[in-house]
C-alpha positions as CSV (number, residue, x, y, z in Angstrom):
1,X,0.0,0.0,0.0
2,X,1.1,3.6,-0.3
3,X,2.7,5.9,2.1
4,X,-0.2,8.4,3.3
5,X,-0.2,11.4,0.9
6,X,1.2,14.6,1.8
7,X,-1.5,16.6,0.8
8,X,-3.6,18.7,2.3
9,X,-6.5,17.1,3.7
10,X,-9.9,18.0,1.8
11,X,-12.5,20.1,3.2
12,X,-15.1,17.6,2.0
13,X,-14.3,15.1,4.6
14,X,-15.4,17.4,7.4
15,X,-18.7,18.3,5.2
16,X,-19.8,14.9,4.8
17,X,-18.4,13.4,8.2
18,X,-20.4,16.2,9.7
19,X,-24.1,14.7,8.5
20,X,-23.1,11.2,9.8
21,X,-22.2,12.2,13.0
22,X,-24.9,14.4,14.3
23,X,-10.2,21.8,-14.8
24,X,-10.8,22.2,-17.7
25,X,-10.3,20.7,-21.0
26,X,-6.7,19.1,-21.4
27,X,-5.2,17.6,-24.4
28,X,-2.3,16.4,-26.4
29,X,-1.1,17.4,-29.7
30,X,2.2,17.8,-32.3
31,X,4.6,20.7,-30.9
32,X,3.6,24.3,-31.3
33,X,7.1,25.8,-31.9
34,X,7.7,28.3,-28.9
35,X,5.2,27.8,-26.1
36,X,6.3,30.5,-24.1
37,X,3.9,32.5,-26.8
38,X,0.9,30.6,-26.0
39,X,-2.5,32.9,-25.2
40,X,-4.7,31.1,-22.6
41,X,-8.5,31.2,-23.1
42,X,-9.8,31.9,-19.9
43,X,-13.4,30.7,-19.6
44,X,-16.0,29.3,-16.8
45,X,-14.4,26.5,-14.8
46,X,-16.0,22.8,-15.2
47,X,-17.5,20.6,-12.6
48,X,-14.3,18.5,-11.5
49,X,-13.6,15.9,-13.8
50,X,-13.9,11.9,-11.9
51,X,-9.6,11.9,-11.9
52,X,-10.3,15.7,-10.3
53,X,-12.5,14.1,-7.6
54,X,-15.8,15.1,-8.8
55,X,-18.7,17.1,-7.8
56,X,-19.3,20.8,-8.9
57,X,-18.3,24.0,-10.5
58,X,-16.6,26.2,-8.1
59,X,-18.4,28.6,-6.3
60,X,-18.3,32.4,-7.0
61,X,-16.0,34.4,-5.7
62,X,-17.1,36.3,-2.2
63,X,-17.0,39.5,-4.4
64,X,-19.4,38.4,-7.3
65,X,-16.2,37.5,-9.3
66,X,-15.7,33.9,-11.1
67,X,-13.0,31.4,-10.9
68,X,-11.7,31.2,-14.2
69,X,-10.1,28.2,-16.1
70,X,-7.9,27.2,-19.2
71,X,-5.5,24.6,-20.6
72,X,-1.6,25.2,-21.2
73,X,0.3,23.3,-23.8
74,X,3.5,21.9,-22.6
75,X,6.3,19.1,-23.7
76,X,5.3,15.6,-23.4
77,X,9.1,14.9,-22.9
78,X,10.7,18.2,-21.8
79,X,13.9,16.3,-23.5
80,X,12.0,17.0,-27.0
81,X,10.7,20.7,-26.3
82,X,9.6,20.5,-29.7
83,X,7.8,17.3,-29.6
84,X,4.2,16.2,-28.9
85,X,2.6,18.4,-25.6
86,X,0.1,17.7,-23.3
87,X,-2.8,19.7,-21.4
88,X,-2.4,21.3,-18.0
89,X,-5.4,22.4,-16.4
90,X,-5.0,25.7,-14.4
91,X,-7.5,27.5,-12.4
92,X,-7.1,31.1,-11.6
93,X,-9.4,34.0,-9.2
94,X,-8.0,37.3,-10.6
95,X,-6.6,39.9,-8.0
96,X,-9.8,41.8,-6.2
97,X,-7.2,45.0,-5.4
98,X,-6.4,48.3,-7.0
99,X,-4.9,47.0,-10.5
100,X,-2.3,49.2,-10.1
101,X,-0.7,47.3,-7.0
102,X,-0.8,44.2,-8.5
103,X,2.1,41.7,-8.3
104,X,1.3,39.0,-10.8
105,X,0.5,35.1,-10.3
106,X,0.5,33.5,-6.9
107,X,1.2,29.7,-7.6
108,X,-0.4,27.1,-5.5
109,X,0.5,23.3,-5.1
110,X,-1.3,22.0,-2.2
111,X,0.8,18.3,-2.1
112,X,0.1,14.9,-2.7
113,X,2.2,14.4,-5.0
114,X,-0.9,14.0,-6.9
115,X,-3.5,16.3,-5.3
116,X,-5.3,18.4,-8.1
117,X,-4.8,22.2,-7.7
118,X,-8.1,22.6,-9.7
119,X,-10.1,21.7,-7.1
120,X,-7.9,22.2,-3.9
121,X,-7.7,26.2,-4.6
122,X,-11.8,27.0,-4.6
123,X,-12.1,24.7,-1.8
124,X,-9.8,26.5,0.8
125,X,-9.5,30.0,-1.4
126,X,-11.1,31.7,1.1
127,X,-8.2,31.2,3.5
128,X,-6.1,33.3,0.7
129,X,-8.3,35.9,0.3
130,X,-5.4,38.5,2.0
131,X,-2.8,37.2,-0.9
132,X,-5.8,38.3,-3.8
133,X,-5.3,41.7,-3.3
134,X,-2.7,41.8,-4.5
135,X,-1.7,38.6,-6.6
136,X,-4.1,36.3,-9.1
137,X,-4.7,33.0,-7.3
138,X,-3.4,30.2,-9.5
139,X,-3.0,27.0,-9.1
140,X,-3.2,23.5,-11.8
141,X,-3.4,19.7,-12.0
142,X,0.5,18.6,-12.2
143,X,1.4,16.6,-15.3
144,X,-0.4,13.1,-14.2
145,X,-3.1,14.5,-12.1
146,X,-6.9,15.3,-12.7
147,X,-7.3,16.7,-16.2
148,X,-3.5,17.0,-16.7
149,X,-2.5,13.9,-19.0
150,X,-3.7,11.6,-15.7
151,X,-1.9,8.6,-15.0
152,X,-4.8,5.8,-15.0
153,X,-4.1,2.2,-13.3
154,X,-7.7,0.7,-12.4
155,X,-11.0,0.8,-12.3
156,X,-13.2,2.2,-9.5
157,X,-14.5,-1.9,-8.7
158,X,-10.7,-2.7,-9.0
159,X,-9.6,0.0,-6.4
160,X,-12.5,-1.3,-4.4
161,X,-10.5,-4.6,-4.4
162,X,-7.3,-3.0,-4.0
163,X,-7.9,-1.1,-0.7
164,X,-9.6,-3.7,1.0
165,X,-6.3,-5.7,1.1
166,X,-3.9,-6.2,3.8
167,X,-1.4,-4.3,3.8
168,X,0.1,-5.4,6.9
169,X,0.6,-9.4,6.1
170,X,1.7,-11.6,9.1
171,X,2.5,-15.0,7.4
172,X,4.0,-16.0,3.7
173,X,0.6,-16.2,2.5
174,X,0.0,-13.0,3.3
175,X,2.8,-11.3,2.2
176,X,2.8,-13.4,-1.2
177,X,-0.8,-11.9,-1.9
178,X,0.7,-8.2,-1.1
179,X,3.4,-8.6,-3.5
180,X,1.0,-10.0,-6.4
181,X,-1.3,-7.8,-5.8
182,X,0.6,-4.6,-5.4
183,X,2.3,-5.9,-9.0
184,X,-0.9,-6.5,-10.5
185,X,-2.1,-2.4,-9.7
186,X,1.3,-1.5,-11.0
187,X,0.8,-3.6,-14.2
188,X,-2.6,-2.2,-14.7
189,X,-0.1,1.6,-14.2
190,X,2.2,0.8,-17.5
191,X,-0.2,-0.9,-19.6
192,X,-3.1,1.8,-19.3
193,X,-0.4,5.0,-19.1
194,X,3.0,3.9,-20.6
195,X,3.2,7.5,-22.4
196,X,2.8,9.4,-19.2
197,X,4.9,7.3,-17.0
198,X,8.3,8.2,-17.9
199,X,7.5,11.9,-17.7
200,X,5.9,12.9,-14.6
201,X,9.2,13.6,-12.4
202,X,9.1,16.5,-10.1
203,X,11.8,18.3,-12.7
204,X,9.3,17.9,-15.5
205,X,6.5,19.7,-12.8
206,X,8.9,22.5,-12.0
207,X,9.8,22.8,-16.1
208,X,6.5,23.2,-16.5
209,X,6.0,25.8,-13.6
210,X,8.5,28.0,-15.3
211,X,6.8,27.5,-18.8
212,X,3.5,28.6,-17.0
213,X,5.4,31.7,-15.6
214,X,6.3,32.5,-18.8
215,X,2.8,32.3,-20.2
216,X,1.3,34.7,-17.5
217,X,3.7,37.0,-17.6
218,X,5.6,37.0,-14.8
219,X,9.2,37.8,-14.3
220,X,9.6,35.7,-11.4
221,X,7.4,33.2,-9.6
222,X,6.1,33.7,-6.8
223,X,5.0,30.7,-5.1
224,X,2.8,28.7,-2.0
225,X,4.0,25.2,-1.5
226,X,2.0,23.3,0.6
227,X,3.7,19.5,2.2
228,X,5.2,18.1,-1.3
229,X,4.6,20.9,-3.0
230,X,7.5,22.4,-0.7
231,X,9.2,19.3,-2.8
232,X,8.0,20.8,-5.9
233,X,9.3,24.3,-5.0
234,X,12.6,23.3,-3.9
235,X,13.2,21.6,-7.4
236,X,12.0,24.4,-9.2
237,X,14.3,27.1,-7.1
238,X,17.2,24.3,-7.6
239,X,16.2,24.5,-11.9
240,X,16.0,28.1,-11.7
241,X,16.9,29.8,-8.7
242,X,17.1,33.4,-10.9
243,X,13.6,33.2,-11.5
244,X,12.0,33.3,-7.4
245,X,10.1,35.7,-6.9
246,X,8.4,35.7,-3.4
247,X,8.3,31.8,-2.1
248,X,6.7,30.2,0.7
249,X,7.2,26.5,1.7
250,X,4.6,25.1,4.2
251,X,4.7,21.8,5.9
252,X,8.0,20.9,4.7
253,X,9.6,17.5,3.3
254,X,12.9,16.4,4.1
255,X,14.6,17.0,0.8
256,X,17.3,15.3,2.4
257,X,15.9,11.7,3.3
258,X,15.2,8.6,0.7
259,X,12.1,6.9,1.0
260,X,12.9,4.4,3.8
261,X,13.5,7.3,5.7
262,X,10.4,9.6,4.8
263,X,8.6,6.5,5.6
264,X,10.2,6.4,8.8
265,X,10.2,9.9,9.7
266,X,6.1,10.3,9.3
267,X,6.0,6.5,11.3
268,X,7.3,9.1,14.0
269,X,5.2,11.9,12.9
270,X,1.9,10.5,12.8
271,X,2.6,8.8,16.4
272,X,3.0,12.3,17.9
273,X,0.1,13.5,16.6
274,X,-1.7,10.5,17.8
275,X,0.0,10.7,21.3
276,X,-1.4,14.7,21.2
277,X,-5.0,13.6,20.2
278,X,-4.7,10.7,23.3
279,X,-3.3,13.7,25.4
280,X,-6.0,16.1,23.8
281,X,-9.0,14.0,24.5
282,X,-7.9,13.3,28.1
283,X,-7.1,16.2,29.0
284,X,-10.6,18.1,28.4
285,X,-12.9,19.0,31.9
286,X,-15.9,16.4,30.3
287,X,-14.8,13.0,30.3
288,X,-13.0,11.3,26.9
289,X,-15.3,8.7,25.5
290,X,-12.5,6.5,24.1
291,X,-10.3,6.1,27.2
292,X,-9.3,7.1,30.6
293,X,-5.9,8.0,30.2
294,X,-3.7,8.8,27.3
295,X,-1.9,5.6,27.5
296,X,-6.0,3.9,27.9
297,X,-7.0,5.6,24.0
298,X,-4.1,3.8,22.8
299,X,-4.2,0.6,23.9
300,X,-8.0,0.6,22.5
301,X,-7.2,1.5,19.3
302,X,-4.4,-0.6,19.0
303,X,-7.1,-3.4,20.3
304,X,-9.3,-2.5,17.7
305,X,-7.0,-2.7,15.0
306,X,-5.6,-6.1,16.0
307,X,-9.3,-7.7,16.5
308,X,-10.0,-6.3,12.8
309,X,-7.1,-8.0,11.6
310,X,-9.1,-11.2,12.6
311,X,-12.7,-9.8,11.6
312,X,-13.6,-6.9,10.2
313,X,-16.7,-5.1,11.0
314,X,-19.2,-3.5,8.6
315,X,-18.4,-0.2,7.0
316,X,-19.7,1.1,4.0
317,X,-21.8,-1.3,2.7
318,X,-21.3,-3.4,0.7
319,X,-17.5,-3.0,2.2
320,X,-16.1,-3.8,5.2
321,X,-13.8,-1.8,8.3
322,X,-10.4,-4.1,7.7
323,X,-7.6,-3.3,10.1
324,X,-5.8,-1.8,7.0
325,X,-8.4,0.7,6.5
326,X,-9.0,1.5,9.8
327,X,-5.3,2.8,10.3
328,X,-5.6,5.1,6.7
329,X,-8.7,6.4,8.4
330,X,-7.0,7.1,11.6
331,X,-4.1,8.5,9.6
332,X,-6.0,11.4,7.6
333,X,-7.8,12.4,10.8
334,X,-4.7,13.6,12.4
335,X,-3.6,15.7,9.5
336,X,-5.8,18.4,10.9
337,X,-6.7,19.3,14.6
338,X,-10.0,20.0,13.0
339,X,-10.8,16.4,12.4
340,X,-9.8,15.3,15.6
341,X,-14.0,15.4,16.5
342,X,-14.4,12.7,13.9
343,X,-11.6,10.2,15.0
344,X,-13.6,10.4,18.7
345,X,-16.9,9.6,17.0
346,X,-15.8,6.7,14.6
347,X,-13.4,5.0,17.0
348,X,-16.9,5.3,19.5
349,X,-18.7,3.8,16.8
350,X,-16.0,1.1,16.2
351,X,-16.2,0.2,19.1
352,X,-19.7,-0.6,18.7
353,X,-19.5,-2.7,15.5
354,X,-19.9,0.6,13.4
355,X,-17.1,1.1,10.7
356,X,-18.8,4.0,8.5
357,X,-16.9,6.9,9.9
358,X,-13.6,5.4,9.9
359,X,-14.3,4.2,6.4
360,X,-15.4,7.5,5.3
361,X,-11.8,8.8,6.5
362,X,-10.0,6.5,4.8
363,X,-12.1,7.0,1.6
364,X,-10.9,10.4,1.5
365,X,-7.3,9.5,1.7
366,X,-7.6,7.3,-0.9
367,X,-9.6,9.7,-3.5
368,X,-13.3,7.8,-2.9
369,X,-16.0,9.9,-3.1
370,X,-19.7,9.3,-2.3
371,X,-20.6,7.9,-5.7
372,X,-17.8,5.2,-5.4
373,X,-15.8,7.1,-8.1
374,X,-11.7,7.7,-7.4
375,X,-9.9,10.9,-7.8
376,X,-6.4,9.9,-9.6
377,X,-5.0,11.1,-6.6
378,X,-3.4,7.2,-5.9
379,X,-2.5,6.3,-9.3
380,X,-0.7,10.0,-9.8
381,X,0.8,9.7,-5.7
382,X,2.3,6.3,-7.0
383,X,3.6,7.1,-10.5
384,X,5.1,10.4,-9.5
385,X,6.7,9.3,-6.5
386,X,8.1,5.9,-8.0
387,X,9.9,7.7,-10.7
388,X,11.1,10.4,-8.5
389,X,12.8,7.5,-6.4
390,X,15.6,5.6,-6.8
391,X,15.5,3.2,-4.6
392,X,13.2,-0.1,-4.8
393,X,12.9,-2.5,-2.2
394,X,11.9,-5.5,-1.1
395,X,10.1,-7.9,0.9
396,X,12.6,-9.5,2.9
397,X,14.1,-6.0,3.3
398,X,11.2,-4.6,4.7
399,X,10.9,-7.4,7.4
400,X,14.4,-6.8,8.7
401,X,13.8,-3.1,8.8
402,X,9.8,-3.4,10.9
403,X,12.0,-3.5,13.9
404,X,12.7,0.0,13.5
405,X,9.8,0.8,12.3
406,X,7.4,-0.7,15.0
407,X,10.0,1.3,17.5
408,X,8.8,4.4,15.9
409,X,5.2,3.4,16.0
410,X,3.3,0.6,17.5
411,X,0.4,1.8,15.6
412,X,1.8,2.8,12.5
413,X,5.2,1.2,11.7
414,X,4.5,-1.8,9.5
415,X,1.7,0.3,7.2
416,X,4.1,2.6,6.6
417,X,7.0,0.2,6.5
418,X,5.3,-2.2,3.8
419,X,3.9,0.6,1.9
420,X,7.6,1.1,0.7
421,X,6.7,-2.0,-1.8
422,X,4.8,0.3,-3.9
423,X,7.5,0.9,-6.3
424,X,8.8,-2.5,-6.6
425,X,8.0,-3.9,-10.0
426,X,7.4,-0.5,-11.5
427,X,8.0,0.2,-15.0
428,X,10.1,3.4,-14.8
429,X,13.5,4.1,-12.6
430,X,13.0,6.7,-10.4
431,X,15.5,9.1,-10.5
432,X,17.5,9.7,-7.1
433,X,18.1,9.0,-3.5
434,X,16.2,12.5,-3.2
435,X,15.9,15.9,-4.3
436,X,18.1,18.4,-5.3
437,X,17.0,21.7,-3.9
438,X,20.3,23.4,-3.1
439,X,19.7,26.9,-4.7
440,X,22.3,29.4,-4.8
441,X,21.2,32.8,-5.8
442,X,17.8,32.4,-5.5
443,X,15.3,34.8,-3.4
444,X,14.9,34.4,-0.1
445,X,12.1,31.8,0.7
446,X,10.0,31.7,4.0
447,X,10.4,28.0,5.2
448,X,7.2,27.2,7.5
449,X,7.9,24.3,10.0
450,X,5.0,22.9,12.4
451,X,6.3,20.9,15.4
452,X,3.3,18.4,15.5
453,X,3.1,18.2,12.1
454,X,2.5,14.2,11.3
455,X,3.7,14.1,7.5
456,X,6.1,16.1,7.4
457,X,7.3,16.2,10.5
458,X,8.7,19.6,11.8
459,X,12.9,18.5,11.5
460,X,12.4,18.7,8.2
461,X,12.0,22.8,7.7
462,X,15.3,23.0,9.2
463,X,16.7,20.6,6.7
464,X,15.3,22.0,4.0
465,X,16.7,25.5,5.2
466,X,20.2,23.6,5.2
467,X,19.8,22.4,1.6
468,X,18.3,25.5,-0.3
469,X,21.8,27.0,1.1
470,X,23.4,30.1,2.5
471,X,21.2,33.1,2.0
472,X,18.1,31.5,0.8
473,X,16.1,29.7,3.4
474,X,14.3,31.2,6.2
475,X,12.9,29.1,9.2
476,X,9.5,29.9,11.0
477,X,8.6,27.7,13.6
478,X,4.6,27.1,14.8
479,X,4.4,25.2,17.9
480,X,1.0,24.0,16.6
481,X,-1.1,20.5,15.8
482,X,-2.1,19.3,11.7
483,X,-0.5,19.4,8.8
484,X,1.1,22.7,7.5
485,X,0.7,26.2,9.7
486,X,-1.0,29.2,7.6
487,X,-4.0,27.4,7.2
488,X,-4.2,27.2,11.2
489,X,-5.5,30.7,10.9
490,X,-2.3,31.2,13.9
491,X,-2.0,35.2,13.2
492,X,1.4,35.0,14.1
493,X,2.0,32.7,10.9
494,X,-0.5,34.3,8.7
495,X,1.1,37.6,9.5
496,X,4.7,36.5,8.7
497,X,3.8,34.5,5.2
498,X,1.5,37.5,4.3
499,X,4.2,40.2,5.3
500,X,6.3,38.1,2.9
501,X,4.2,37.7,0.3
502,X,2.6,41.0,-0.1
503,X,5.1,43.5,1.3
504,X,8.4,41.8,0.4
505,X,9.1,41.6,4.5
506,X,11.3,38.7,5.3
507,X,10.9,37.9,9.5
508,X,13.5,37.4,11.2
509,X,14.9,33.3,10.9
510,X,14.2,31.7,13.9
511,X,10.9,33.2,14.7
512,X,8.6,31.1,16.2
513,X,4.8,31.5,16.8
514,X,2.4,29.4,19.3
C-alpha cells in the first residue's frame, strides 16, 4: 500500500463526516514551436472531472467574481521541447485590489504528489483571500493529475479490491498476496499509461512551472507550496533559482531523506500527533469517551486494530472496516486538529460494530467519493513518486527493517513500512536517492515548520533551510497540531507568510509562533 499522501487534507471530509455524525479541458497534440507564446483562453471552470474528484463547479468568488479556467500546452518529454505536448489544467481568481498594485500570479500546489490544484484552490480560497489583493490566485493539476494527462491504473470496482487488502501481512501467505497484488495495480499503471509514466518527475512539474510563468507573464514566480509541494518548489528554485520571486514552503519535506526514511520519519510523525489527540481527549474538563488515560485511547485502538485484523466489522456497505483501513482512516484524521471530533466519533462507533466513519476517512485519503468514483490522486501519488525515487525494495528487506519501524510506531510502523513495496515492480527508474534543492542565488524563501506536524514532521523545515543554502532559506517555527501552519488561521503565521508575500518583509529566521 502507499505511504499516506502529503496533501492537504480536503474540506469535503469534514462536510460529509459532519451529517453522519450528528479543470478544464486538457489535451495532447504535435509541438507548437515556442510555447512561451501561447494565449490562454480563460473561460468558466467545469464541474471537476472523476480523476479531479468530482462534484461541482466552483463557487463564486465572495465578491461576485468567477474562478476562471484554461489549458496550457507543454512538452510531453521536456527532453523533446519540440515534440508532442500535453494539457495542464489551471484555475485562476483574478486579484480583487487596485490593479495598479498588482504583483502577478501567486502559484499554489497543495501536495500529494498527486492532489489536483483545480479543485484544492476554490475549496480553501477563502483562506487566501489576503494574498488576492494583490496577486491572481493560481493553481493547476500537475502533469499526471486530474485533467493534466492523468496517469490511470484501475477501475473504480478494481480500487474497491485493492484497498480492502492487507497491507500489513503476518504469514508468507499474506505477504505473497501483497506482492501479487501490489504488482498487479502496478501492471494495470504501465499498460493503461505507458506514455505518461516516464514523464511525470518533479523536474518535469517544475519545467513546467516556469513555462507557465512565462505564459502569464511573470518575471519571477512567486510561489505557495504546501507539504510536497514544498518538494516541488525546492526543485523548481534548484532549476531556476534566478527566476524566485516571493516563495513560501509550508509543511515541509525532508529533501534530504530517501524513501525508507520519509517513511520512517512520518512512522514518528503521525505517532505524535496520535499521542497529542490521546493527550487532547484526556485532557478536556468532560470525560473522553475513548479512554481514561492517554496511555488507555491507545491501547484501544491498537485493540481494535488487532481484533479487525481477525474480523472486520461492517463499514460502507457493501464494504467492510479491515484493520488496513481502519489505520488510513486514523491517519487522515490527524492531518488536521480539526478532524480530531471525527476520530472520537468513529473510533466510538468502532467500538460498537460501526465502521462508517472510519471508512469515510480513509475514503478520503484514498480519493473515494460518495458515488464510489476515485480521484487519480493514488494512481498519480504512486507514479510520481516511484519515478522520483531511486530506490526499490523488497520484501525481505522490509521485514528486517519493521523493527525499527514498529519502534517508531506501534500503531503505525508496519503500514508505513510495507507501503515502501509500492515501487517494486514498477515500469520506470525513479530518478535519485532525493531531491536536489540546493539553490544558490535564489530569493529568499519563507520556510514554514509545524512541530506536531504528522507528514512532514517539523525537522524537516530546518533541513530544507540547510539544503536551499546560505542566503536563501528562512525558518519559522509554529508550535501547533495538523499538517502545515497558515491554514491554522495562527495570526502569528499568517502575519509573517502575508508580510512576505505582499510586502516583500522577510521575519527574522528563527521566529517562532504558538
Amino acid at each position: 500500500m502507499p505511504k499516506p499522501s502529503r496533501i492537504r487534507a480536503a474540506l469535503t471530509v469534514a462536510v460529509v463526516l459532519s451529517s453522519l455524525v450528528a479543470g478544464c479541458s486538457s489535451g495532447s497534440g504535435d509541438g507548437h514551436g515556442d510555447l512561451t507564446t501561447q494565449k490562454l483562453d480563460w473561460k468558466d471552470c467545469p464541474a471537476p472531472s472523476a480523476a479531479e474528484g468530482g462534484g461541482g463547479s466552483p463557487s463564486p468568488l465572495p465578491n461576485g467574481g468567477a474562478w476562471q479556467c484554461a489549458t496550457m500546452q507543454a512538452p510531453l518529454d521536456w527532453n523533446d521541447p519540440k515534440g508532442p505536448t500535453i494539457g495542464l489544467a489551471l484555475i485562476r481568481a483574478k486579484a480583487s485590489g487596485d490593479p495598479g498594485k498588482r504583483i502577478g500570479s501567486l502559484i499554489f500546489n497543495f501536495g500529494g504528489p498527486g492532489g489536483s490544484g483545480v479543485t484544492t484552490l476554490p475549496a480553501f480560497g477563502e483562506d487566501y483571500a489576503k494574498l488576492r489583493t494583490r496577486y491572481d490566485l493560481v493553481s493547476f493539476d500537475p502533469r499526471g493529475v486530474g485533467r493534466s494527462a492523468p496517469v490511470e491504473c484501475e477501475s473504480d470496482e478494481q480500487l474497491d479490491d485493492f484497498f480492502q487488502q492487507d497491507s500489513t501481512p503476518d504469514d508468507t501467505a499474506e505477504r505473497d498476496q501483497l506482492l501479487n497484488r501490489t504488482k498487479q495495480f502496478n501492471g494495470a499503471c504501465e499498460k493503461n499509461s505507458k506514455k505518461v509514466l516516464p514523464h511525470v518527475r518533479t523536474t518535469d512539474a517544475a519545467r513546467d512551472m516556469d513555462l507557465m510563468r512565462q505564459v502569464l507573464g511573470d518575471d519571477k514566480l512567486h510561489y505557495f507550496g504546501i507539504s510536497y509541494g514544498t518538494e516541488l518548489g525546492g526543485v523548481y528554485a534548484h532549476l531556476f533559482p534566478k527566476n524566485v520571486g516571493r516563495a513560501v514552503f509550508d509543511g515541509v519535506v525532508d529533501p534530504t531523506q530517501d524513501p525508507e526514511q520519509s517513511s520512517l520519519g512520518q512512522a514518528q510523525g503521525f505517532q505524535l500527533a496520535l499521542n497529542n489527540f490521546a493527550e487532547d481527549c484526556t485532557s478536556k474538563t468532560t470525560e473522553c469517551p475513548i479512554g481514561d488515560t492517554p496511555q488507555d485511547v491507545k491501547d484501544r485502538i491498537a485493540k481494535l486494530l488487532k481484533d479487525l485484523d481477525k474480523k472486520p466489522i461492517p463499514g460502507i456497505f457493501p464494504r467492510q472496516l479491515t484493520q488496513t483501513a481502519a489505520t488510513n482512516g486514523i491517519a487522515q484524521s490527524l492531518y488536521s486538529k480539526d478532524f480530531w471530533e471525527y476520530l472520537t466519533e468513529g473510533l466510538e462507533q468502532a467500538y460498537d460494530g460501526d465502521g462508517r466513519i472510519l471508512m469515510l476517512l480513509s475514503d478520503s485519503m484514498n480519493g473515494r467519493n460518495e458515488n464510489g468514483e476515485y480521484s487519480n490522486i493514488t494512481a498519480a501519488n504512486i507514479a510520481i513518486n516511484c519515478a522520483d525515487d531511486k530506490p526499490r525494495y523488497t520484501a525481505d528487506y522490509v521485514e528486517q527493517r519493521l523493527p525499527q519501524f514498529r519502534a517508531a510506531s506501534s500503531l503505525f510502523g508496519d503500514f508505513l513500512a510495507w507501503g515502501m513495496l509500492s515501487c517494486t515492480n514498477w515500469a520506470v527508474p525513479g530518478a535519485a536517492d532525493h531531491p536536489d534543492v540546493s539553490a544558490p542565488g535564489a530569493a529568499p524563501i519563507l520556510v514554514v515548520g509545524n512541530t506536531g506536524d504528522p507528514a512532514t514532521p517539523y525537522e524537516g523545515a530546518r533541513k530544507m533551510v540547510d539544503a536551499l543554502g546560505k542566503g536563501v532559506g528562512v525558518e519559522l517555527t509554529y508550535k501547533g497540531q495538523g499538517h502545515g501552519a497558515y491554514d491554522s488561521k495562527n495570526k502569528c503565521v499568517q502575519d509573517a507568510v502575508n508580510g512576505y508575500l505582499l510586502d516583500g518583509k522577510v521575519p527574522p529566521a528563527g521566529t517562532v509562533c504558538s
